[in-house]
C-alpha positions in Angstrom: 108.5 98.6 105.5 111.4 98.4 107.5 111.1 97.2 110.7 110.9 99.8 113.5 114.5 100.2 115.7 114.5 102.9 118.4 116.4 105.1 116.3 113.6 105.2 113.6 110.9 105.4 115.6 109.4 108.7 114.1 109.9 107.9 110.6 108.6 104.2 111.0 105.2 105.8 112.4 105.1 108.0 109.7 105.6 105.4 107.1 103.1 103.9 109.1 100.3 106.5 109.5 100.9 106.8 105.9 100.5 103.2 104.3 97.5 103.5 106.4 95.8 106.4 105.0 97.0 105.0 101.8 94.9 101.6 102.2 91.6 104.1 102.7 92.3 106.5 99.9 92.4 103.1 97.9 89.3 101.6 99.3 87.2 105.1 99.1 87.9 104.9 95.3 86.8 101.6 94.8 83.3 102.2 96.7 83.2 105.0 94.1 84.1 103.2 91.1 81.1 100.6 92.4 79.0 103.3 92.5 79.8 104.1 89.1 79.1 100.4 87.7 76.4 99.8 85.3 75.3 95.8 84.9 73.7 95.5 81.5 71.4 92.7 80.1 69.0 92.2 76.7 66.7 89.3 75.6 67.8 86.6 73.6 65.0 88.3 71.2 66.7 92.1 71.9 62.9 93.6 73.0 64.1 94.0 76.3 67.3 95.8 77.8 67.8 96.4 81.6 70.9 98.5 83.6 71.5 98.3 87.3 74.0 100.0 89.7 76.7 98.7 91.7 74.4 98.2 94.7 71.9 96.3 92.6 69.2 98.8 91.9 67.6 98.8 88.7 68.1 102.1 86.6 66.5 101.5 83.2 64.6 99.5 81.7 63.6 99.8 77.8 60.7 97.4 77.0 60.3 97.7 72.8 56.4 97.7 72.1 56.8 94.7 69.7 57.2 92.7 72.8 53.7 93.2 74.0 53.1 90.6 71.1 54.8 87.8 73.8 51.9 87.7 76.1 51.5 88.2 79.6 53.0 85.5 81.1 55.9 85.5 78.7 56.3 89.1 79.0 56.7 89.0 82.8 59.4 86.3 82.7 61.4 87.8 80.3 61.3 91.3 82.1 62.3 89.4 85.2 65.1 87.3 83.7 66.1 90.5 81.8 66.2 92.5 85.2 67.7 90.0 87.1 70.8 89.9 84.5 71.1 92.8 84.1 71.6 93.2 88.4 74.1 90.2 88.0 76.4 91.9 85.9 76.5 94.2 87.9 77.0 93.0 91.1 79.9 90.6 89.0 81.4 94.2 88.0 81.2 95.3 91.9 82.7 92.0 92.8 86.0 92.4 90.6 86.4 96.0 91.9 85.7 95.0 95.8 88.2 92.0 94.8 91.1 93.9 93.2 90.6 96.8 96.2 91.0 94.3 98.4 94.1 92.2 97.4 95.5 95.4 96.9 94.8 96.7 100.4 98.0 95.7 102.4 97.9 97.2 105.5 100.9 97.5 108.3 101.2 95.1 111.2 99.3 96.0 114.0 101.6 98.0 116.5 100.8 96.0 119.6 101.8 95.9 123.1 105.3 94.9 122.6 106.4 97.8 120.4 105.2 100.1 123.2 107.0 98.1 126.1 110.2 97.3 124.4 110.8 101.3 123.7 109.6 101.8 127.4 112.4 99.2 128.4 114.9 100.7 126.1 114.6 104.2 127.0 114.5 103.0 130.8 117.8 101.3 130.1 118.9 104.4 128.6 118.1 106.6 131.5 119.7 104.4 133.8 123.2 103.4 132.2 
């Protein structure tokens, strides 16, 4: 962006308001696309598969009935490591999005209280010469 010069006020603020809105059209489609992501993890021994969201919430979970032959204690961990995979992946897919959205969201600089006062001077010094 160019900087702003009292003849381009209007069009500088537009660029501005623009960039702006810009920046949260970008970040609104990245919390969608996390929304979208699905993490997936199976057992070394392919019994057990496991999908979780982009928040971390667990959506399926397919348990094949030969792994009932594992026991109960072996059973448990490997649903729990299966699980807990699965919501890695995910949140590794989320991470990359939230990443890229971010690096990509490059937003104006701040208009602070010295643009407002140096166009107050100017037009002053205007008015008055």
């Amino acid at each position: 962006m160019r900087p702003p010069t009292p003849d381009n006020d209007d069009e500088y603020l537009l660029e501005y308001f623009a960039q702006g809105q810009q920046v949260i059209r970008d970040l609104q489609a990245a919390q969608s696309a996390i929304r979208q992501v699905e993490g997936l993890a199976k057992s070394d021994n392919g019994l057990l598969e496991a999908a979780a969201d982009g928040e971390g919430g667990l959506t399926r979970l397919r348990i094949d009935p030969r792994a009932m032959r594992l026991g109960e204690s072996a059973l448990g961990r490997e649903v729990a490591a299966v699980l807990r995979a699965a919501q890695e992946d995910a949140a590794r897919k989320a991470q990359e999005i939230a990443d890229a959205a971010e690096s990509a969201a490059v937003l104006p600089q701040p208009l602070d209280e010295t643009f407002v006062r140096g166009r107050v001077e100017q037009v002053a010094r205007d008015l008055l010469h």
